[in-house]
N, CA, C and O atoms as a Tinker XYZ file with bonds, in Angstrom:
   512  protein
     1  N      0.838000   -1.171000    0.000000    73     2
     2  CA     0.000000    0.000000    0.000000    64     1     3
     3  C      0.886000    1.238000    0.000000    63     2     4     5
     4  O      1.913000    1.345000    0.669000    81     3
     5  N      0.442000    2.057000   -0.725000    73     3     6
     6  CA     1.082000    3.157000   -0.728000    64     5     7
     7  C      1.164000    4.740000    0.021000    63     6     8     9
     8  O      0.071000    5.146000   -0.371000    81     7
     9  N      1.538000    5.500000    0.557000    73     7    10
    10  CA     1.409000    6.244000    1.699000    64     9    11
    11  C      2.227000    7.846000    0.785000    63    10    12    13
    12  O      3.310000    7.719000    0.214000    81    11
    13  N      1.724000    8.764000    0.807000    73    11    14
    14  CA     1.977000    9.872000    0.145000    64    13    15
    15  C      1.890000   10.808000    1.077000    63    14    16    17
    16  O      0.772000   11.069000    1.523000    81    15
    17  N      3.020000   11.491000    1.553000    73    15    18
    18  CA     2.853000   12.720000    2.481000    64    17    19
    19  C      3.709000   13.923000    1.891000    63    18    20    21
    20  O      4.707000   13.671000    1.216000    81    19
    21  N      3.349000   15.124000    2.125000    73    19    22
    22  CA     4.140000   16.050000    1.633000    64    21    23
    23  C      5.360000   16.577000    2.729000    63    22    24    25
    24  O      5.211000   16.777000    3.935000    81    23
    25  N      6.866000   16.767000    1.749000    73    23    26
    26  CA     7.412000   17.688000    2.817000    64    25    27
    27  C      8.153000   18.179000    2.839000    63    26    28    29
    28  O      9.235000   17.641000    2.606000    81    27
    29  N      8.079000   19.305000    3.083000    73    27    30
    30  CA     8.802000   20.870000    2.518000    64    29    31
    31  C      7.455000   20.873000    1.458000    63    30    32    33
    32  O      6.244000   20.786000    1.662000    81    31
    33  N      8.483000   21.049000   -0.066000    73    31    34
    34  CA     7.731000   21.542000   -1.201000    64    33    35
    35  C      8.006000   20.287000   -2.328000    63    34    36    37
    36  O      7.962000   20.374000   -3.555000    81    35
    37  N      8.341000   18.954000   -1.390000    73    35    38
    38  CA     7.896000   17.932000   -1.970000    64    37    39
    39  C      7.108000   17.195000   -1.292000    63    38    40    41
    40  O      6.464000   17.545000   -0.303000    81    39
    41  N      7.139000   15.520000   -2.099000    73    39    42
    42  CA     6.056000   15.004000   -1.790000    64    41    43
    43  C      6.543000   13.296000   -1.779000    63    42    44    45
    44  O      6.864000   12.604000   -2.745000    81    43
    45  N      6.500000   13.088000   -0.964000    73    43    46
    46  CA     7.646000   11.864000   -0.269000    64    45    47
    47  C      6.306000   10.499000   -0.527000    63    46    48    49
    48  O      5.153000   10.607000   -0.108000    81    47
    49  N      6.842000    9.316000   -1.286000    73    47    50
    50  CA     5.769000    7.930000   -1.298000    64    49    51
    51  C      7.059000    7.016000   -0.876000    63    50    52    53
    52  O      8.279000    7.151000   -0.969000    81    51
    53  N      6.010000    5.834000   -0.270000    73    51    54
    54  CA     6.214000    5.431000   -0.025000    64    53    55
    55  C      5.583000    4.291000    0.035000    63    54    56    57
    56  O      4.524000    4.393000    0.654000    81    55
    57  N      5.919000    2.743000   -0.552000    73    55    58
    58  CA     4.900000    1.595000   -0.823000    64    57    59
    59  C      5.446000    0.333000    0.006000    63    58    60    61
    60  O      6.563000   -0.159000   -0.154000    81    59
    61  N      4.541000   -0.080000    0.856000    73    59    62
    62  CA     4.724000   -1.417000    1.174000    64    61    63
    63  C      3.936000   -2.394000    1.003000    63    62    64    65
    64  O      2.705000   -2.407000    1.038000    81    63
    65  N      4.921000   -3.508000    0.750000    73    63    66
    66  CA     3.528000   -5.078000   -0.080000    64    65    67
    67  C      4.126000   -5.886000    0.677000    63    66    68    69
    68  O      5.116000   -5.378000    1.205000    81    67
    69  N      3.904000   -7.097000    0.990000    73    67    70
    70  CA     4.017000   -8.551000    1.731000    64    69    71
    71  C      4.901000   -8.780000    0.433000    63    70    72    73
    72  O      4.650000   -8.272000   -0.660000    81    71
    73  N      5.944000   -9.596000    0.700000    73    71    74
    74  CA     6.814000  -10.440000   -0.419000    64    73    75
    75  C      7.793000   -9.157000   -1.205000    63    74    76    77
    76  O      8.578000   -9.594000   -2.047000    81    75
    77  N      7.797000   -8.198000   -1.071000    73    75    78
    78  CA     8.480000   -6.972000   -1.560000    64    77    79
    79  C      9.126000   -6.103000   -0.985000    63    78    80    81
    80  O      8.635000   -5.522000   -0.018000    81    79
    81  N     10.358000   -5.815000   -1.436000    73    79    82
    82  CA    10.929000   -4.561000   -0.565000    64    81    83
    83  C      9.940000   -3.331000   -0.355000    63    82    84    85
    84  O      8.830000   -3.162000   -0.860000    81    83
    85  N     10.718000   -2.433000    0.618000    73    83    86
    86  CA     9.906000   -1.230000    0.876000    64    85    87
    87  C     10.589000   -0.403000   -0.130000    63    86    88    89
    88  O     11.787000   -0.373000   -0.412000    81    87
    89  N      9.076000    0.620000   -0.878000    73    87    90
    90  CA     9.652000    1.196000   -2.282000    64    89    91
    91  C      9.497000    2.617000   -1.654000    63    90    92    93
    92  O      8.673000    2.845000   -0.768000    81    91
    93  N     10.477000    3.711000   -2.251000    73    91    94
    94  CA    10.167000    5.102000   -1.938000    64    93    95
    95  C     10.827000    5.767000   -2.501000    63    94    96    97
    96  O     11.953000    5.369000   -2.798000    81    95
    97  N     10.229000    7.504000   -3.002000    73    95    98
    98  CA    10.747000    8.270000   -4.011000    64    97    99
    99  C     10.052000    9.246000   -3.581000    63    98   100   101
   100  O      8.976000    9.224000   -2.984000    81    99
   101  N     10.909000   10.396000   -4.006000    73    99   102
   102  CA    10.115000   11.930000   -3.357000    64   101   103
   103  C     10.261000   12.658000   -4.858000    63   102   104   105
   104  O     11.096000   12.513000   -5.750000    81   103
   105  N      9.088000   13.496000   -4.737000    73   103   106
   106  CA     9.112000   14.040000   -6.259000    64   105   107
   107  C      8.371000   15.751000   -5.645000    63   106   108   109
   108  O      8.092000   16.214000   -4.539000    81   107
   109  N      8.290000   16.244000   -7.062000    73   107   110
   110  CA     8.059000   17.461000   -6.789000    64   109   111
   111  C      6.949000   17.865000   -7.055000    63   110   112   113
   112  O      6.826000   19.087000   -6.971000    81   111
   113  N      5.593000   16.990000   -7.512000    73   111   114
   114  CA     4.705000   17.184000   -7.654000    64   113   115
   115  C      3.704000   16.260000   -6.984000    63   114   116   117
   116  O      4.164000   15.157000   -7.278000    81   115
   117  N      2.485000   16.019000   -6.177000    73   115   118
   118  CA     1.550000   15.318000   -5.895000    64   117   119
   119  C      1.343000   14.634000   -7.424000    63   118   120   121
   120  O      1.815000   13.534000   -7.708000    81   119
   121  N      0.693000   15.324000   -8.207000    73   119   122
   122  CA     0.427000   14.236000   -9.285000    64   121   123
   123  C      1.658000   12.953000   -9.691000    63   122   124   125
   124  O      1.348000   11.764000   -9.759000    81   123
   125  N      2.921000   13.419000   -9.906000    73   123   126
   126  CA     4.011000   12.716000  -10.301000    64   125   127
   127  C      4.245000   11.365000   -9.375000    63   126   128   129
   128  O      4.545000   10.253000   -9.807000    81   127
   129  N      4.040000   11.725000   -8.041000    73   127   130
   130  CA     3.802000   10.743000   -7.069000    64   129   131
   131  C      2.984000    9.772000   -6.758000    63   130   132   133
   132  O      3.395000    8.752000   -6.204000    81   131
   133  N      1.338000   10.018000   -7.168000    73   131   134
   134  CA     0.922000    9.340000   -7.273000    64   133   135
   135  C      0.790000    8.558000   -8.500000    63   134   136   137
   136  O     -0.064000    7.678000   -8.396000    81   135
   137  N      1.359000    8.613000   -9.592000    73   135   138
   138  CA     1.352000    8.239000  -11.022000    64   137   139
   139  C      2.854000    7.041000  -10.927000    63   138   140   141
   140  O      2.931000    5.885000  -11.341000    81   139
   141  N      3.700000    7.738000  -10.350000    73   139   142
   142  CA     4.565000    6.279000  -10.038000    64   141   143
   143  C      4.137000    5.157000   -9.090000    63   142   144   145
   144  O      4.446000    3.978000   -9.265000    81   143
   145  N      3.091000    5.808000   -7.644000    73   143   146
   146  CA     2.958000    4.648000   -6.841000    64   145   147
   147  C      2.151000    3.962000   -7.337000    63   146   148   149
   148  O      2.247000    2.793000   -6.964000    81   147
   149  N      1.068000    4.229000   -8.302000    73   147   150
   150  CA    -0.039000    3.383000   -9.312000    64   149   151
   151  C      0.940000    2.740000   -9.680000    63   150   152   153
   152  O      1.120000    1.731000   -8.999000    81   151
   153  N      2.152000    3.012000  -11.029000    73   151   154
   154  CA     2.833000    2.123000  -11.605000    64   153   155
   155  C      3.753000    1.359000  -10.831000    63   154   156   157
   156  O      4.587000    0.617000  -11.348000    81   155
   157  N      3.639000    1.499000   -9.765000    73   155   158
   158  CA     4.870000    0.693000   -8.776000    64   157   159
   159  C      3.741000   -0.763000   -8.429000    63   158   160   161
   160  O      3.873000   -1.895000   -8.894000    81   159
   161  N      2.889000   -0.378000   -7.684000    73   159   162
   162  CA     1.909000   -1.146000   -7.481000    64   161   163
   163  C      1.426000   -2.285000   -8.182000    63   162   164   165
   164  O      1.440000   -3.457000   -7.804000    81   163
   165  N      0.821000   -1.613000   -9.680000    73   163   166
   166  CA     0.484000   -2.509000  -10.325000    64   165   167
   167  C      1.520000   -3.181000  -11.185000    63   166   168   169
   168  O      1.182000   -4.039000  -12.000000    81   167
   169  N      2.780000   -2.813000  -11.025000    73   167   170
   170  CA     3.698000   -3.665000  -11.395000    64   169   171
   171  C      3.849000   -5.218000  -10.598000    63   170   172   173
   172  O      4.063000   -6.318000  -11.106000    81   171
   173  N      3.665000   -4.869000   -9.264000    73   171   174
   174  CA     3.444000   -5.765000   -8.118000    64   173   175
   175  C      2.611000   -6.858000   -8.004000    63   174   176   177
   176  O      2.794000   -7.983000   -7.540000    81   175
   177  N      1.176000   -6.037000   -8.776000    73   175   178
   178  CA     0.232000   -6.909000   -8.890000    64   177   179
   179  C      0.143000   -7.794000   -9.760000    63   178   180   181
   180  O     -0.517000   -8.826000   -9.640000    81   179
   181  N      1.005000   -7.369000  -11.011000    73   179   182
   182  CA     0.529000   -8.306000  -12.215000    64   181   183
   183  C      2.398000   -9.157000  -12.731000    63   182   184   185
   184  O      2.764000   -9.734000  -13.754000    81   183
   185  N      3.211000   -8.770000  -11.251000    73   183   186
   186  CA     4.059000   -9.606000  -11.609000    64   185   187
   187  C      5.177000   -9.218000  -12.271000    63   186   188   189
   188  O      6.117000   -9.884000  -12.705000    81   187
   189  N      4.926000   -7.896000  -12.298000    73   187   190
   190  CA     6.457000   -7.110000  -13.559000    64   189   191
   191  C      7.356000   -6.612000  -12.978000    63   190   192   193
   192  O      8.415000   -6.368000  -13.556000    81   191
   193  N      7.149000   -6.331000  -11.655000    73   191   194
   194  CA     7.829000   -5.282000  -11.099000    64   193   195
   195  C      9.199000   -5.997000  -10.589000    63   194   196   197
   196  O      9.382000   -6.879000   -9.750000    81   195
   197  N     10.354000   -5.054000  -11.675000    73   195   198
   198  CA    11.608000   -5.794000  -11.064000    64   197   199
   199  C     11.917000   -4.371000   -9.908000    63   198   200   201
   200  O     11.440000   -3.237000   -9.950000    81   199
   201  N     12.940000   -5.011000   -8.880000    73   199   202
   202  CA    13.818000   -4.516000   -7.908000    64   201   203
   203  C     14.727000   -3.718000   -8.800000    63   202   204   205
   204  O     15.568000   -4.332000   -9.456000    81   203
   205  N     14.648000   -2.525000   -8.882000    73   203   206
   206  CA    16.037000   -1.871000   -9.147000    64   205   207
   207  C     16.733000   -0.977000   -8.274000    63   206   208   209
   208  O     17.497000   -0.199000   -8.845000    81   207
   209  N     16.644000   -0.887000   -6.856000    73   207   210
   210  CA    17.133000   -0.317000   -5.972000    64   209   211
   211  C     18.777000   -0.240000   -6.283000    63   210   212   213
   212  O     19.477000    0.772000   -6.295000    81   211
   213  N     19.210000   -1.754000   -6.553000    73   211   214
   214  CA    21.101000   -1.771000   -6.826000    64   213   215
   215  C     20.994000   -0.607000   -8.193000    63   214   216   217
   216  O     21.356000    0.541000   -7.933000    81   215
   217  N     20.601000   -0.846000   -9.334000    73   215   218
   218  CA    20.540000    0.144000  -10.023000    64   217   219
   219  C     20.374000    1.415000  -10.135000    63   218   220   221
   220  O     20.795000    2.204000  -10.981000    81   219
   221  N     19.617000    1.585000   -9.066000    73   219   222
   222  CA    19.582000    2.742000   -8.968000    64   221   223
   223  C     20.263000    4.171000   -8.452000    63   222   224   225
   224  O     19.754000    5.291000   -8.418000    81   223
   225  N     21.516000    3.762000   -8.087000    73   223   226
   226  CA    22.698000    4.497000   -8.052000    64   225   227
   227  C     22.902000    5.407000   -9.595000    63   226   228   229
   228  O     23.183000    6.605000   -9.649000    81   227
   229  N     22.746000    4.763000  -10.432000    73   227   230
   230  CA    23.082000    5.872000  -11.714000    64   229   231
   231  C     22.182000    7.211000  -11.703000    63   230   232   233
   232  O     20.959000    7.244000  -11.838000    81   231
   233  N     22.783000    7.972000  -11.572000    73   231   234
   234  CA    21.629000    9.395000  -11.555000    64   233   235
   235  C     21.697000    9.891000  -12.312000    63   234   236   237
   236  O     22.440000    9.416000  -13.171000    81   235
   237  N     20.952000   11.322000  -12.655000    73   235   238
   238  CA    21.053000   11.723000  -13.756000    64   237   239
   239  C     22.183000   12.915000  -14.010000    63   238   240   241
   240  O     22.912000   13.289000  -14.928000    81   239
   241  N     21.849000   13.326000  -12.482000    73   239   242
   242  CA    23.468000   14.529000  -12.138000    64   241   243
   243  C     24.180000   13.922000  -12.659000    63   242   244   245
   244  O     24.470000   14.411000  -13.751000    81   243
   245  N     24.908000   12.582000  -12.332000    73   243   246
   246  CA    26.043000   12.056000  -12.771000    64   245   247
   247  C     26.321000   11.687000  -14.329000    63   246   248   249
   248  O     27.405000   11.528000  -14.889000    81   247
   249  N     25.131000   11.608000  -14.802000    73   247   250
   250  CA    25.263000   11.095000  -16.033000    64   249   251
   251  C     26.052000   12.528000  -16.840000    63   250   252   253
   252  O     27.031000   12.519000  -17.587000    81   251
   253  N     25.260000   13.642000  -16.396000    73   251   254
   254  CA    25.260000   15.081000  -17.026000    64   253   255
   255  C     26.615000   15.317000  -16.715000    63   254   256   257
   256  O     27.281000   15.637000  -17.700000    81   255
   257  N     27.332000   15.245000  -15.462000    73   255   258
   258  CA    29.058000   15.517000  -15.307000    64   257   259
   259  C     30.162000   14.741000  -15.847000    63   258   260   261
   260  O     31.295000   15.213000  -15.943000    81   259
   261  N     29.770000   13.234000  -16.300000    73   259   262
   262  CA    30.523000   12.228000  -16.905000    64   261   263
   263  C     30.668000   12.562000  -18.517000    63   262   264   265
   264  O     31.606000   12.294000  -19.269000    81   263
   265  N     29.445000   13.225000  -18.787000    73   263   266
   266  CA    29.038000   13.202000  -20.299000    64   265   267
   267  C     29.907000   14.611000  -20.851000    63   266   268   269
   268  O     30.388000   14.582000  -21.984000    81   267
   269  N     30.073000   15.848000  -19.970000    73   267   270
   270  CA    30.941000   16.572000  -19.831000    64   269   271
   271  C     32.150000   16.545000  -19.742000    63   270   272   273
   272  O     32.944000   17.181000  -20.434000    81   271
   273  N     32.396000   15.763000  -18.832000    73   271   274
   274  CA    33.959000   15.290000  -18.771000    64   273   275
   275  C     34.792000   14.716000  -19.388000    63   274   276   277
   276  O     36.021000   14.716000  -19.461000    81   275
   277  N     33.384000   13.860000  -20.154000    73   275   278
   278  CA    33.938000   13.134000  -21.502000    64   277   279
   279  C     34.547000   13.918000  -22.600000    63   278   280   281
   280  O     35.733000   14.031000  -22.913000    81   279
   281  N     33.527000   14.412000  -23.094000    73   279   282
   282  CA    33.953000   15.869000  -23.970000    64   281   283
   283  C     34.719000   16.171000  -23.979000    63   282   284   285
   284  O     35.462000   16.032000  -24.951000    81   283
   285  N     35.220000   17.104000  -22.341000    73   283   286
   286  CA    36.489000   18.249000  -22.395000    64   285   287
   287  C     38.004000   16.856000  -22.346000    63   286   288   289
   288  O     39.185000   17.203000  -22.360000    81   287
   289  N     37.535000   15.318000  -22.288000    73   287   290
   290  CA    38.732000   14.569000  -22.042000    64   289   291
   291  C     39.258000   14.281000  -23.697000    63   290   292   293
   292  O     40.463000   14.200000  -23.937000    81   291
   293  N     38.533000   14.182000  -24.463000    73   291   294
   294  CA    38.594000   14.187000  -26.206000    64   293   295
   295  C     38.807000   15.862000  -26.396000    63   294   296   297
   296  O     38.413000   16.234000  -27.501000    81   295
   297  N     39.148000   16.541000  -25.859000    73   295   298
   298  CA    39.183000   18.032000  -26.430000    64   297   299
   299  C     37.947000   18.515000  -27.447000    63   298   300   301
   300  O     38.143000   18.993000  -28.564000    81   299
   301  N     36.612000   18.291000  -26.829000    73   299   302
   302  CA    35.505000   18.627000  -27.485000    64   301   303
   303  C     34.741000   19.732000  -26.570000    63   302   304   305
   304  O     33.899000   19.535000  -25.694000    81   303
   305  N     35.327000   21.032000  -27.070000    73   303   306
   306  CA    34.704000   21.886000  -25.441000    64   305   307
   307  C     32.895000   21.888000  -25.663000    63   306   308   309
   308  O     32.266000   21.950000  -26.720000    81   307
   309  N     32.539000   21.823000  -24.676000    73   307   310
   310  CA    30.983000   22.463000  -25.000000    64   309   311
   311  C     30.518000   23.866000  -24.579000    63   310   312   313
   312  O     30.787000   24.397000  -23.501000    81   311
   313  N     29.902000   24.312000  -25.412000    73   311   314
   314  CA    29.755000   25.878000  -25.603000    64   313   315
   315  C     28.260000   26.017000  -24.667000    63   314   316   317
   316  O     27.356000   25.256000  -24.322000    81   315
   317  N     28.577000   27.341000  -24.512000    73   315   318
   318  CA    28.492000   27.720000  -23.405000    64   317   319
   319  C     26.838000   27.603000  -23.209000    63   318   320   321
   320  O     26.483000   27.249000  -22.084000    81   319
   321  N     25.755000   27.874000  -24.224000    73   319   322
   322  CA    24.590000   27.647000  -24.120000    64   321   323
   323  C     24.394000   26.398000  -24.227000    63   322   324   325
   324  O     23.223000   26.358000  -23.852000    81   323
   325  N     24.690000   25.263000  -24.479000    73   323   326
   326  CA    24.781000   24.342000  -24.222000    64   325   327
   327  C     24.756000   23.528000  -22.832000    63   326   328   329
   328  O     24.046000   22.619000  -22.402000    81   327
   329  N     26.053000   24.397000  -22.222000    73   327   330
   330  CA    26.416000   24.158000  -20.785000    64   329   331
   331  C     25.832000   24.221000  -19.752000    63   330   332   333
   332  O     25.879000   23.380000  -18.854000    81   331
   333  N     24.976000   25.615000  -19.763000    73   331   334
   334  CA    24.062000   26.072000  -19.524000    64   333   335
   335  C     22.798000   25.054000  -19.049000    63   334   336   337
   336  O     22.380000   24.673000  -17.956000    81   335
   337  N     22.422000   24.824000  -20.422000    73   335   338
   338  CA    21.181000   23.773000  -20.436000    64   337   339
   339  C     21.579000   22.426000  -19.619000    63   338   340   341
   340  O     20.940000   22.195000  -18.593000    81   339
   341  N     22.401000   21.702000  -19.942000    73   339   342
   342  CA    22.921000   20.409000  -19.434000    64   341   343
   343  C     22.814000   20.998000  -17.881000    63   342   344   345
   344  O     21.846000   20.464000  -17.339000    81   343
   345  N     23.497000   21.931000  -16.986000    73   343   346
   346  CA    23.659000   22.254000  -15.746000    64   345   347
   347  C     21.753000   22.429000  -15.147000    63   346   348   349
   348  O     21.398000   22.200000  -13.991000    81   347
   349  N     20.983000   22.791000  -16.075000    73   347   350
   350  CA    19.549000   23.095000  -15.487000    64   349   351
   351  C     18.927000   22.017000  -15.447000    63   350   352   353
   352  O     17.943000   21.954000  -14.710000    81   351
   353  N     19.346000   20.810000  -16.266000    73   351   354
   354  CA    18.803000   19.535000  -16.366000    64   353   355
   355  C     19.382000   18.852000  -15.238000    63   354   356   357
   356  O     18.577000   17.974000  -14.930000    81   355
   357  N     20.346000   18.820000  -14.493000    73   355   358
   358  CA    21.822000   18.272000  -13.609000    64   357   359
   359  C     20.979000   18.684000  -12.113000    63   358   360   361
   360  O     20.850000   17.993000  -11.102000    81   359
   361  N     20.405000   20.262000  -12.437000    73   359   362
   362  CA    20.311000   20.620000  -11.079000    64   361   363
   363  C     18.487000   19.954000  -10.829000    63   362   364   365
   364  O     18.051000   19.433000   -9.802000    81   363
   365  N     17.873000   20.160000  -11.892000    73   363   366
   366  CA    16.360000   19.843000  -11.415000    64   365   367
   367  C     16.056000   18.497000  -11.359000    63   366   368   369
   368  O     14.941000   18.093000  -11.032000    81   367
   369  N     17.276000   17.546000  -11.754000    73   367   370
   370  CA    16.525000   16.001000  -11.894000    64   369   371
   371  C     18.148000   15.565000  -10.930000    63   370   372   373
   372  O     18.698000   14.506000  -11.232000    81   371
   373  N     18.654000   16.284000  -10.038000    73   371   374
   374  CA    19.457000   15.873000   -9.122000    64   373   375
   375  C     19.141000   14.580000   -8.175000    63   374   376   377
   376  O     18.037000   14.274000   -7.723000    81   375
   377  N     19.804000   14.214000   -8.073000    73   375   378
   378  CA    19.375000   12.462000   -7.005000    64   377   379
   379  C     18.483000   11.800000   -7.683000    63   378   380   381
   380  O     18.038000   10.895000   -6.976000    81   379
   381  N     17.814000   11.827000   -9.147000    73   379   382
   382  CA    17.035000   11.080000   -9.672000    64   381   383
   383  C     17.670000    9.841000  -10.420000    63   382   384   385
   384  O     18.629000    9.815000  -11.191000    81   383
   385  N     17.032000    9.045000  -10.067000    73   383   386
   386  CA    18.088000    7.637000  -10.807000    64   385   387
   387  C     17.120000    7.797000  -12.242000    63   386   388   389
   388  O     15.926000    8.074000  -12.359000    81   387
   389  N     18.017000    7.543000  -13.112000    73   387   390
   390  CA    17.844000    7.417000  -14.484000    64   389   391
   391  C     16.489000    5.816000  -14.925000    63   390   392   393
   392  O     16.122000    5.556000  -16.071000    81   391
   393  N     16.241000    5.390000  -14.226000    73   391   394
   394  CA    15.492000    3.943000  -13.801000    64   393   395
   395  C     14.207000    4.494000  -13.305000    63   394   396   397
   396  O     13.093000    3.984000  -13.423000    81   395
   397  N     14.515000    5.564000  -12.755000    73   395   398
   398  CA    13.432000    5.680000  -12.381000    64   397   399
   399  C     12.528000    7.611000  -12.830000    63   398   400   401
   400  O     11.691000    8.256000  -12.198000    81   399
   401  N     13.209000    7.885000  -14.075000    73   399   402
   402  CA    13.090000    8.894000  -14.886000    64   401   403
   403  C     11.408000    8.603000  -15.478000    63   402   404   405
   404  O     11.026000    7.540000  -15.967000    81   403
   405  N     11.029000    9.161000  -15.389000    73   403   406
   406  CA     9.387000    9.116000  -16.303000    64   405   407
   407  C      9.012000   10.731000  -17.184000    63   406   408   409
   408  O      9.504000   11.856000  -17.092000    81   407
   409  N      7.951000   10.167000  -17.992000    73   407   410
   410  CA     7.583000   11.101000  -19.228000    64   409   411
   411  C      7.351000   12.157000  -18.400000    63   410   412   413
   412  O      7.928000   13.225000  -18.604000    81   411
   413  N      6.249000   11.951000  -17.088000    73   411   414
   414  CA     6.161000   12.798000  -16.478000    64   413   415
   415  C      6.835000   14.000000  -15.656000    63   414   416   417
   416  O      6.552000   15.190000  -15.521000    81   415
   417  N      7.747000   13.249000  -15.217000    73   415   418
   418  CA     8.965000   13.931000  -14.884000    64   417   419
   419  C      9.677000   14.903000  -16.393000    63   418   420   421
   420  O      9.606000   16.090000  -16.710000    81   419
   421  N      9.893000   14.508000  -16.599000    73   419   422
   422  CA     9.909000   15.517000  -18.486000    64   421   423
   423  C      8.943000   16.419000  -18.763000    63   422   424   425
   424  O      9.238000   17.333000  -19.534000    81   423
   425  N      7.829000   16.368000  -18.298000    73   423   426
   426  CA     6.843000   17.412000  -18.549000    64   425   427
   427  C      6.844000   18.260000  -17.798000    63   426   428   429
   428  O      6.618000   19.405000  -18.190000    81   427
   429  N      7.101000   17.984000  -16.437000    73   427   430
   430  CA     7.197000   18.809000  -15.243000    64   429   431
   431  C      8.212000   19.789000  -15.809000    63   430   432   433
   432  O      7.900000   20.947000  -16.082000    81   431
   433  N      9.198000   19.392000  -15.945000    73   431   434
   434  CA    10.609000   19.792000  -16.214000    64   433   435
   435  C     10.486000   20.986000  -17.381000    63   434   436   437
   436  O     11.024000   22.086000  -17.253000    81   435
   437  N      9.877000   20.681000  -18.267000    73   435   438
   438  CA     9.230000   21.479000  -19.440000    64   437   439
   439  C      7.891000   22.633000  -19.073000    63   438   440   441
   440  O      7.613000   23.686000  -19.649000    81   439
   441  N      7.294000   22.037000  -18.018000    73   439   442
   442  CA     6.590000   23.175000  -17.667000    64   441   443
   443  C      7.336000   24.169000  -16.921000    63   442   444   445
   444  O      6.797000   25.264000  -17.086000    81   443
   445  N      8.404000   24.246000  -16.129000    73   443   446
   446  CA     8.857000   24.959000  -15.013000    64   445   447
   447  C      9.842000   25.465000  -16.058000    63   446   448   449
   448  O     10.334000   26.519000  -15.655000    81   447
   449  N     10.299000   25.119000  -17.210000    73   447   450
   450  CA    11.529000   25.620000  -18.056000    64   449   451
   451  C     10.433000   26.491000  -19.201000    63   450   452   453
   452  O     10.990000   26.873000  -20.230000    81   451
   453  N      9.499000   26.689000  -19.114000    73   451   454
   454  CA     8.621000   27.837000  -19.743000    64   453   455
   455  C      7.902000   28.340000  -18.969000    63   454   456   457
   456  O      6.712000   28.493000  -19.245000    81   455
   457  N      8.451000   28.755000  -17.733000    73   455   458
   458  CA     8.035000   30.138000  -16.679000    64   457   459
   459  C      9.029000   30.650000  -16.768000    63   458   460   461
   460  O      8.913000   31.841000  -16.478000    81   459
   461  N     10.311000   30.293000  -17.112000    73   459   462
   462  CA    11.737000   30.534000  -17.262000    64   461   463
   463  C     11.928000   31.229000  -19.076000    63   462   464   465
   464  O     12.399000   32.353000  -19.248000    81   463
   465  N     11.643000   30.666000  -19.823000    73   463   466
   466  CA    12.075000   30.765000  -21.187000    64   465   467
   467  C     10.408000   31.190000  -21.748000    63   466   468   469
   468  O      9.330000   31.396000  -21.190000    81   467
   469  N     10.919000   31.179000  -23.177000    73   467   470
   470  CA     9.946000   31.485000  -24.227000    64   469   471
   471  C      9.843000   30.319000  -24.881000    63   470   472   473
   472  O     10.864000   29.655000  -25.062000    81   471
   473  N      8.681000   29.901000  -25.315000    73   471   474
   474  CA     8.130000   28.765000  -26.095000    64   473   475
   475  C      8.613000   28.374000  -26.864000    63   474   476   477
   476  O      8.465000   27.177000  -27.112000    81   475
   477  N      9.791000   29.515000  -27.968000    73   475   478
   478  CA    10.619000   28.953000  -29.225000    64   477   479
   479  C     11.922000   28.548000  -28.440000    63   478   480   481
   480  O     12.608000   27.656000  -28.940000    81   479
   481  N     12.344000   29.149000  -27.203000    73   479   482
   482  CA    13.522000   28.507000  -26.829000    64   481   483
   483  C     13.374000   27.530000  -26.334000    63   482   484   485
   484  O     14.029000   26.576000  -26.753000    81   483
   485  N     12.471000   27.354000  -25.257000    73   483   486
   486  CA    11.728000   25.955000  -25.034000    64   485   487
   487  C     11.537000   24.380000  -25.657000    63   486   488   489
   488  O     11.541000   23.263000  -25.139000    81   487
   489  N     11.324000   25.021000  -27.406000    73   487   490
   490  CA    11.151000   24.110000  -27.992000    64   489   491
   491  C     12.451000   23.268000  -28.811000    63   490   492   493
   492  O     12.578000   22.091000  -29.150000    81   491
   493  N     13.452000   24.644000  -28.961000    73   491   494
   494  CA    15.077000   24.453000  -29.259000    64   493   495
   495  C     15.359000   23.540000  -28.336000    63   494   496   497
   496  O     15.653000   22.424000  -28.766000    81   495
   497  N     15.351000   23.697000  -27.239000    73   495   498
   498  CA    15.923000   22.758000  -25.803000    64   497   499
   499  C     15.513000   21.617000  -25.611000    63   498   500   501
   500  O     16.358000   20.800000  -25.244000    81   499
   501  N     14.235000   21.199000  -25.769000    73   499   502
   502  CA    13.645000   19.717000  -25.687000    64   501   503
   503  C     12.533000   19.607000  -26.911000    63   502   504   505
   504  O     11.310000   19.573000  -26.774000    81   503
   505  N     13.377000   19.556000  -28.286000    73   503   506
   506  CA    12.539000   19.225000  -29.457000    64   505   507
   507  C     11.938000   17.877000  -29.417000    63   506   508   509
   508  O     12.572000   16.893000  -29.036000    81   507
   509  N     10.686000   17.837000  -29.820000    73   507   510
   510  CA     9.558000   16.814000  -30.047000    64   509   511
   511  C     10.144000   15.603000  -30.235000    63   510   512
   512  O      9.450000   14.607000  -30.439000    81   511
């Protein structure tokens, strides 16, 4: 069963089942939260749901500083609007394991990056 409380200006779940580890993820939206503990759940129920807790060490910060580092290690600098973007993606999906990344989480991300930007830069940054 799943248990959703808010705190601070997130929103902390948390699922426990008989025969299953205890699952939990804090997100930044009530909706986003309850849309993973549905899919956590009924993964449970119908038998799909793998364990990726060991996996879930890969984040997405890390992915964004490796992928950088890579670059400047081949002498491929990345320019500066570029840099930019990669660092806003690094900072808002920080501690998020890549496993556990959803569409939703992308939309969020896209809504809060057009209170910030304009719709054509918006659309430059995360084309269709």
């Amino acid at each position: 069963m799943a248990s959703i409380t808010k705190r601070g200006n997130k929103w902390r779940v948390k699922i426990t089942k008989k025969n299953y580890p205890l699952e939990s993820r804090t997100f930044k939206t009530q909706a986003a939260a309850k849309a993973w503990a549905l899919r956590v759940e009924a993964s449970m129920v119908d038998g799909s749901y793998i364990d990726t807790r060991a996996s879930g060490s890969v984040l997405i910060d890390q992915i964004v500083d490796e992928s950088i580092k890579k670059l400047a290690k081949f002498g491929t600098p990345v320019a500066v609007p570029k840099l930019s973007q990669l660092n806003q993606i690094k900072e808002y999906f920080c501690g998020t394991s890549i496993h556990d990344l959803t569409y939703d989480d992308l939309i969020d991300f896209a809504a809060e990056r057009k209170q910030a930007v304009g719709a054509s830069t918006l659309q430059t940054q995360m084309p269709v």
